[in-house]
C-alpha positions as CSV (number, residue, x, y, z in Angstrom):
1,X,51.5,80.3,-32.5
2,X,48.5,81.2,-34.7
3,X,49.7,85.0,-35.4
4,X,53.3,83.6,-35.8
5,X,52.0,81.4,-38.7
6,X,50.9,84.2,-40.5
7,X,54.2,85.4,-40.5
8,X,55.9,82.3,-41.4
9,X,57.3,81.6,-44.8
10,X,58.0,78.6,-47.4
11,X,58.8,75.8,-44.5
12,X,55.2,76.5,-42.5
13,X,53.6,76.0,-45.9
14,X,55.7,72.8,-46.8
15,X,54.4,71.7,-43.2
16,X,51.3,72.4,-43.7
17,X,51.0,70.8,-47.2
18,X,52.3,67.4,-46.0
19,X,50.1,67.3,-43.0
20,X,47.2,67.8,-45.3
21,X,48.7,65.2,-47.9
22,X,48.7,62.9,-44.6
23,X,45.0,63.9,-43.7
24,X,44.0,63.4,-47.3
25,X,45.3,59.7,-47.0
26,X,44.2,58.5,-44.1
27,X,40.2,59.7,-45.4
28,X,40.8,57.9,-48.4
29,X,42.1,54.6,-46.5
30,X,38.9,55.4,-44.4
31,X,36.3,55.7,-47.0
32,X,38.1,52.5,-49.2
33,X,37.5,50.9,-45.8
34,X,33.9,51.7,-45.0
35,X,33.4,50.4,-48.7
36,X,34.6,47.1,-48.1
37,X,31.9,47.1,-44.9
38,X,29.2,48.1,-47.0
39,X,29.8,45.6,-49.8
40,X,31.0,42.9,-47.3
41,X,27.1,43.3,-45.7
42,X,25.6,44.0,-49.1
43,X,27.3,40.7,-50.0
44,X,25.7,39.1,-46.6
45,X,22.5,40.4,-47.5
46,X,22.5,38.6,-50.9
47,X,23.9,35.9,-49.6
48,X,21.1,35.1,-47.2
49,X,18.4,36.1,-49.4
50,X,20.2,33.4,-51.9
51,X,20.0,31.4,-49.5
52,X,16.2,31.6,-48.7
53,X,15.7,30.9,-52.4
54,X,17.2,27.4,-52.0
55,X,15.1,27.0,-48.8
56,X,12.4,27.4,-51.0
57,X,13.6,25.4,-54.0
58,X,14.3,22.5,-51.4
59,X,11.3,22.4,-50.3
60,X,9.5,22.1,-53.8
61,X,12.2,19.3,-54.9
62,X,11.1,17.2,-51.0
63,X,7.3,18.0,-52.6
64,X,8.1,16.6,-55.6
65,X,9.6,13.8,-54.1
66,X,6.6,13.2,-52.5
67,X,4.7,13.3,-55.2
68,X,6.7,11.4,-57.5
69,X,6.4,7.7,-56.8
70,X,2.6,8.1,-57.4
71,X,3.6,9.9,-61.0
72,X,5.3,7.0,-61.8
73,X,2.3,4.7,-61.3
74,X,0.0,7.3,-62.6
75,X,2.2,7.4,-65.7
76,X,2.6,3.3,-66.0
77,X,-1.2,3.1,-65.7
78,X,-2.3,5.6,-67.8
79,X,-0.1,3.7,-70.6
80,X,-1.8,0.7,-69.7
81,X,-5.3,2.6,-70.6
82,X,-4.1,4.0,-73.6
83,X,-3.4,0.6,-75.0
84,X,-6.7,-0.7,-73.3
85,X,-8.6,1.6,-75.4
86,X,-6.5,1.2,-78.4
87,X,-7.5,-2.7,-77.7
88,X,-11.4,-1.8,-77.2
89,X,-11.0,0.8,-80.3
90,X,-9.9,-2.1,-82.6
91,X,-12.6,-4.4,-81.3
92,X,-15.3,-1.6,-81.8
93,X,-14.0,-1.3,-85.6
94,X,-13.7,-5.2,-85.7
95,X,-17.4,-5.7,-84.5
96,X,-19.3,-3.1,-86.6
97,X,-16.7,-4.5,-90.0
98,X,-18.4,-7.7,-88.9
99,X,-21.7,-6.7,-88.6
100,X,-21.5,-4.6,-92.0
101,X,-20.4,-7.6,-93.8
102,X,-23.2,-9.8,-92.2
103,X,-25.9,-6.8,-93.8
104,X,-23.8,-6.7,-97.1
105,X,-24.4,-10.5,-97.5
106,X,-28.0,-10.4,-96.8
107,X,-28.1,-6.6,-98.7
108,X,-26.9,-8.5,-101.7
109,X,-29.0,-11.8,-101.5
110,X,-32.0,-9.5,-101.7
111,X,-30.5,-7.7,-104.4
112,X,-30.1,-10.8,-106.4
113,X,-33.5,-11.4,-105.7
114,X,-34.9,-8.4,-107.1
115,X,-32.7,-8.8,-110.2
116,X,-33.7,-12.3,-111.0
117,X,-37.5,-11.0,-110.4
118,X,-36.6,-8.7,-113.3
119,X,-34.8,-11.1,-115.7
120,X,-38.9,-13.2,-115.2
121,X,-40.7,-10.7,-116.0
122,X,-39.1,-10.5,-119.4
123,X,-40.1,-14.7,-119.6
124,X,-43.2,-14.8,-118.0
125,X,-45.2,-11.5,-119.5
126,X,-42.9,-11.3,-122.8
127,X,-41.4,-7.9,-121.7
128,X,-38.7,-7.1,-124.4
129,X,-35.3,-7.3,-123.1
130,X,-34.6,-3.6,-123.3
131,X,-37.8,-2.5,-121.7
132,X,-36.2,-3.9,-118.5
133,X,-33.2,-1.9,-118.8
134,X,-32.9,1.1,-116.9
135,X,-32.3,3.9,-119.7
136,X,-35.6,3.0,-120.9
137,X,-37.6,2.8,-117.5
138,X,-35.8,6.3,-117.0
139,X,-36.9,7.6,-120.3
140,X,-40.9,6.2,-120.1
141,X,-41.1,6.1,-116.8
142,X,-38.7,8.5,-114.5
143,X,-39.9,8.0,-111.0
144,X,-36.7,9.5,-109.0
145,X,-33.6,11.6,-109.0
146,X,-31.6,8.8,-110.1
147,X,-33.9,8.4,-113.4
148,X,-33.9,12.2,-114.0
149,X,-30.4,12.3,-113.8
150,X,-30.0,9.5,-116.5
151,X,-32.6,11.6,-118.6
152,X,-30.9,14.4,-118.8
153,X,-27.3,12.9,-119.3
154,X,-29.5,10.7,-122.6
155,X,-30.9,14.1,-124.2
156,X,-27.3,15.7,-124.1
157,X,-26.1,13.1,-125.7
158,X,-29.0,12.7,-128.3
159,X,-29.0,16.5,-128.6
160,X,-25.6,17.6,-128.1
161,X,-23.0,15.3,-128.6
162,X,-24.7,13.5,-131.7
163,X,-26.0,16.4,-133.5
164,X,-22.7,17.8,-133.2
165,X,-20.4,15.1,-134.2
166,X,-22.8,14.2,-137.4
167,X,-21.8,18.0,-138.0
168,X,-18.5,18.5,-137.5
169,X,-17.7,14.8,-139.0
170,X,-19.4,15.3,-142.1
171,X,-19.6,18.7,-143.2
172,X,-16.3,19.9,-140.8
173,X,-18.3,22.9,-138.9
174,X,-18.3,25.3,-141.6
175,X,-22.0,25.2,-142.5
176,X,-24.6,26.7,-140.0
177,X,-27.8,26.1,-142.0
178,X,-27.0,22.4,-141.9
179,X,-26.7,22.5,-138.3
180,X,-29.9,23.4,-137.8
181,X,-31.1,21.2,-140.4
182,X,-29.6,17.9,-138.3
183,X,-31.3,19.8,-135.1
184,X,-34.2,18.9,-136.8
185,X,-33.6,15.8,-137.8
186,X,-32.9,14.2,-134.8
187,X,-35.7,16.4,-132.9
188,X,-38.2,14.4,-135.9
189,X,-36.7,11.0,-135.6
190,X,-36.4,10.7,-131.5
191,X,-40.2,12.6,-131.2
192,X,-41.8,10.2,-133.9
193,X,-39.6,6.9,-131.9
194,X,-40.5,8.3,-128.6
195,X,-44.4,8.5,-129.8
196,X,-43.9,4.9,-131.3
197,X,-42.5,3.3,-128.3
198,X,-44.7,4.9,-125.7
199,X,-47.7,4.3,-127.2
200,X,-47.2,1.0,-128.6
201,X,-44.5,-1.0,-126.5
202,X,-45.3,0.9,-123.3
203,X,-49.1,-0.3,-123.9
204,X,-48.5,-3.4,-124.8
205,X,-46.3,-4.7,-122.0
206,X,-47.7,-2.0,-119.4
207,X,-48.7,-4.9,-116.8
208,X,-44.6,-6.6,-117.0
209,X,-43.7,-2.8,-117.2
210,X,-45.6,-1.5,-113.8
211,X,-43.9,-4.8,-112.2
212,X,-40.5,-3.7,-113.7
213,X,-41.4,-0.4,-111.8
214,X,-42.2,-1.9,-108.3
215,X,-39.1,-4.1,-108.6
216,X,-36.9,-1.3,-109.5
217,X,-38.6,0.8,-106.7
218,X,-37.5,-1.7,-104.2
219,X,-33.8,-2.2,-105.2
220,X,-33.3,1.5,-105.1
221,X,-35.3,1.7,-101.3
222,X,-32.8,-1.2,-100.8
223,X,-29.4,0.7,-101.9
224,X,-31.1,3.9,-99.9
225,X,-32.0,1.5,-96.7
226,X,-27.7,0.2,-97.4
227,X,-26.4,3.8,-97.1
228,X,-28.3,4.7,-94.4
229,X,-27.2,1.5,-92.4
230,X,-23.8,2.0,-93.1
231,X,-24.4,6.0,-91.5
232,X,-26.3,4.4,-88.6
233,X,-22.8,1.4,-88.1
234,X,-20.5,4.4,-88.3
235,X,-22.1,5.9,-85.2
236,X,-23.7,2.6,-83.7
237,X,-23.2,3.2,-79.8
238,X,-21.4,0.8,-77.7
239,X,-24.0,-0.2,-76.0
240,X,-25.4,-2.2,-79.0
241,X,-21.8,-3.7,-79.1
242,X,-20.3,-6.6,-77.1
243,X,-17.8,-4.7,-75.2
244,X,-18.3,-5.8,-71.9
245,X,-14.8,-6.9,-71.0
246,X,-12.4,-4.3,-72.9
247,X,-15.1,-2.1,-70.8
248,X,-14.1,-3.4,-67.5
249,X,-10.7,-3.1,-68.0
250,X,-10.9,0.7,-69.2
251,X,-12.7,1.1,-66.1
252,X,-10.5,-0.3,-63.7
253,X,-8.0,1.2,-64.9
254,X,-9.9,4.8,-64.7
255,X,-10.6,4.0,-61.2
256,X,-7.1,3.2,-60.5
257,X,-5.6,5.8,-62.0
258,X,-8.1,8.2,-60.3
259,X,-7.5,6.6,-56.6
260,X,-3.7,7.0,-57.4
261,X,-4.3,11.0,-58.4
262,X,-6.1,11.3,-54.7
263,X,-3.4,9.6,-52.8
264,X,-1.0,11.6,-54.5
265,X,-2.7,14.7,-53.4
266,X,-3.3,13.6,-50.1
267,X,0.1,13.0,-49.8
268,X,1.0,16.5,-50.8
269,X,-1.0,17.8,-49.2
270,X,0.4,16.3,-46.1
271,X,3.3,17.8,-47.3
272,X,1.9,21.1,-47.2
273,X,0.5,21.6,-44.0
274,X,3.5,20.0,-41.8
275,X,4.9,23.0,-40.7
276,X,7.7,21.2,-38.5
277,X,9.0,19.5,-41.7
278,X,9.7,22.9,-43.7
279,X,11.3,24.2,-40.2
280,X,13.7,21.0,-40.3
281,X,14.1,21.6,-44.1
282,X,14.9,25.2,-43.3
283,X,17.0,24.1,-40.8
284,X,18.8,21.7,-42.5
285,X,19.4,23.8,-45.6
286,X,21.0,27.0,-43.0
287,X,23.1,24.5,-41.6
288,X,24.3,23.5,-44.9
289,X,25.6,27.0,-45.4
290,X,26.6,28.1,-42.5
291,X,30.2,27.7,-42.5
292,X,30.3,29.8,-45.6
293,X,28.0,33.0,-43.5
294,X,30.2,32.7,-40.7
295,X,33.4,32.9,-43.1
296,X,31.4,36.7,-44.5
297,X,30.6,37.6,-40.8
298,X,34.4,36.8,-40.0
299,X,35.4,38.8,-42.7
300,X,32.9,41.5,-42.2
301,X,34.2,41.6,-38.7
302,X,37.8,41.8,-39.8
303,X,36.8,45.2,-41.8
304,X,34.8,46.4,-39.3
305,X,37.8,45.7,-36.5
306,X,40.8,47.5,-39.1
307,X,38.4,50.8,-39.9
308,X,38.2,50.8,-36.2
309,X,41.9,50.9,-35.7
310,X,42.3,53.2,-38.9
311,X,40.1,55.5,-37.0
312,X,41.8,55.7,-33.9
313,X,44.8,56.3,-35.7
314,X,43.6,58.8,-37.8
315,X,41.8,60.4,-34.8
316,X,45.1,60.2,-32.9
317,X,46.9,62.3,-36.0
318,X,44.2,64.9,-36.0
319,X,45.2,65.3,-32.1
320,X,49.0,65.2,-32.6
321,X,48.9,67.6,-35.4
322,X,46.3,69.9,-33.9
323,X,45.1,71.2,-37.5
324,X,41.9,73.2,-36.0
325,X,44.3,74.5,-33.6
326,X,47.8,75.3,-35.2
327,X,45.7,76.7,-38.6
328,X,42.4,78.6,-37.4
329,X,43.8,81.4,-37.9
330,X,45.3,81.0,-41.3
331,X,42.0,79.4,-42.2
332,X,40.4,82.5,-41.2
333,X,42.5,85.0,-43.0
334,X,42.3,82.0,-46.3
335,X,39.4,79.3,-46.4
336,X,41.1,77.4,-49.0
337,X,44.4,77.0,-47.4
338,X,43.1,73.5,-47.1
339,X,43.5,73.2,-50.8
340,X,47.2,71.9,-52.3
341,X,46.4,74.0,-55.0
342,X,46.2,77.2,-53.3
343,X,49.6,76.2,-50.9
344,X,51.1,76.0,-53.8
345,X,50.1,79.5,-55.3
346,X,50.9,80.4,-51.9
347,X,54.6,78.7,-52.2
348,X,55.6,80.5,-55.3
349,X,54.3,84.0,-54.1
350,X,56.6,83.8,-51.3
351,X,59.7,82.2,-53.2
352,X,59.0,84.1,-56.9
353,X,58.2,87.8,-55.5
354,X,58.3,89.9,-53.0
355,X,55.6,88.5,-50.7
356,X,58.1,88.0,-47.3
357,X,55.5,85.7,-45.5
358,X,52.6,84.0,-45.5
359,X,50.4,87.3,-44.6
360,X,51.7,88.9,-47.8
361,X,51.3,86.1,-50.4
362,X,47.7,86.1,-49.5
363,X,47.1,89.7,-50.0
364,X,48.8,89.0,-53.3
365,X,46.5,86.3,-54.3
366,X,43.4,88.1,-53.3
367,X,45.0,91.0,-55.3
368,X,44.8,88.9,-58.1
369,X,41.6,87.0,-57.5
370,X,39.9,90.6,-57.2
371,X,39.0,89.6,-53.7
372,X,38.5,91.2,-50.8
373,X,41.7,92.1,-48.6
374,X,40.7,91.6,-44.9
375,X,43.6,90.1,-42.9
């Protein structure tokens, strides 16, 4: 049988080209089988690792669950403190406002005071009535920053601003000698006044003047001794406030708030460590699923059972056709006669020249091909 196929023409080759057409389909009905196994298990695979992820996402939503009755306390009492220190915040403000206007009452009696002490000094020691005024204390007798400052803003004006407007008002800036001129003026006039004043007025009323002094000392140590209080209220601690009761309440609700926090982690906690509850949970979550694994497993049965069959079929062609058998020969002489491709050269050797069989045509093809003839 195998040297007769050698010498067999057209019809073996036709043969031989459907069996392998035959062979060719049942290894691609195989291999599209074996696929579906693979993904059907792939699918499995996901499937149940999908499914462990809900396991785990069921067991965070019972923790939560747990954990959320005490939230919602937590939550309804931490509102309640909020609005309990909004409460005590108001009172603090409410209490120190008090306390500041109590101060400014008294701040201003006393400053009253002082200023009618002033006012008698004029009566009682004949102090002239601007002697008590404060531009001229600050001018004879500048004790502090405050005096200074009014000093220098009164020789601006004496020595700027005048001497300049008498300037530009009545000779319209465009004579520079006569600036310096009213310079001088002015400089004559407010040294010879200054001289006049100091040594005559000041003199003259210096007891009424020294009081003026030590009364004007003491409403500025007042206004100093205001701002500072008003510092000292701004940061006045609660302790010197009466607090007592918007205190209690802020506490209680700290410590409930706080005993709520601890029974809500105990209660996780709990949670946590009962191993039988995230079996049952587990349990209860594979159970909800499992119809749907055993319909995969059914149908990854049902692929495995038909590639089965396909096989036995396909192994019972390969016996029936005996291609090892009928073709070693012809596989020796060509190892691509498997190919369609090469049956067809094959084909049209025999039927378009004058290759008589199968022998021949191969000769002609190696001839061709430039391989070696060895039949």
């Amino acid at each position: 049988m195998e040297e007769s196929i050698l010498h067999g023409g057209e019809k073996e080759l036709l043969e031989l080209k459907k069996t392998l057409q035959e062979k060719n389909r049942y290894n691609a009905v195989l291999d599209s089988m074996d696929a579906a196994v693979d993904e059907q298990k792939l699918n499995i695979e996901k499937r149940k690792a999908e499914i462990e992820k809900e396991m785990n996402l069921e067991v965070i939503r019972r923790r939560e669950a747990v954990a959320a009755p005490f939230y919602t306390e937590i939550a309804a009492c931490e509102a309640e403190l909020k609005s309990a220190l909004e409460e005590r915040s108001k009172k603090r403000i409410e209490l120190i406002a008090q306390i500041m206007q109590e101060e400014n009452e008294m701040y201003e009696k006393r400053k009253e005071n002082l200023e009618n002490q002033r006012k008698l000094v004029g009566q009682t020691d004949g102090v002239p009535g601007i002697c008590t005024t404060r531009l001229f204390l600050a001018f004879f007798c500048p004790r502090s920053g405050k005096d200074a400052l009014i000093l220098v803003i009164g020789l601006l004006v004496l020595f700027l601003i005048l001497p300049l407007s008498v300037y530009f008002g009545v000779y319209g800036g465009n004579n520079r000698s006569m600036l310096t001129t009213i310079y001088l003026v002015f400089i004559v006039i407010f040294y010879t006044l200054y001289l006049l004043i100091n040594n005559l007025v000041k003199d003259k009323y210096l007891i009424g003047i020294n009081k003026l002094l030590k009364i004007m000392e003491d409403l500025d140590k007042l206004e100093a001794n205001k701002k500072k209080r008003e510092k000292e209220l701004e940061n006045l601690p609660d302790s010197a406030l009466d607090l007592g009761e918007f205190d209690e309440e802020v506490n209680r609700l700290q410590a409930v708030i706080e005993e709520l926090t601890k029974q809500k982690d105990l209660a996780v906690m709990n949670f946590d460590s009962d191993e039988r509850l995230h079996v049952a949970i587990g349990q209860e979550v594979q159970e909800k699923f499992k119809p749907e694994l055993d319909h995969m497993r059914a149908v990854l049965q049902d692929h495995m059972d038909s590639y089965e069959r396909m096989q036995v079929e396909y192994n019972k062609f390969l016996d029936d056709r005996r291609i090892e058998e009928r073709y070693g020969i012809l596989l020796q002489a060509e190892p691509d006669i498997f190919s369609q491709t090469v049956i067809d050269e094959l084909i049209f050797y025999i039927t378009h020249s004058d290759a008589e069989n199968i022998s021949k045509a191969i000769i002609k093809r190696k001839k061709k091909l430039g391989q070696p003839m060895s039949l």
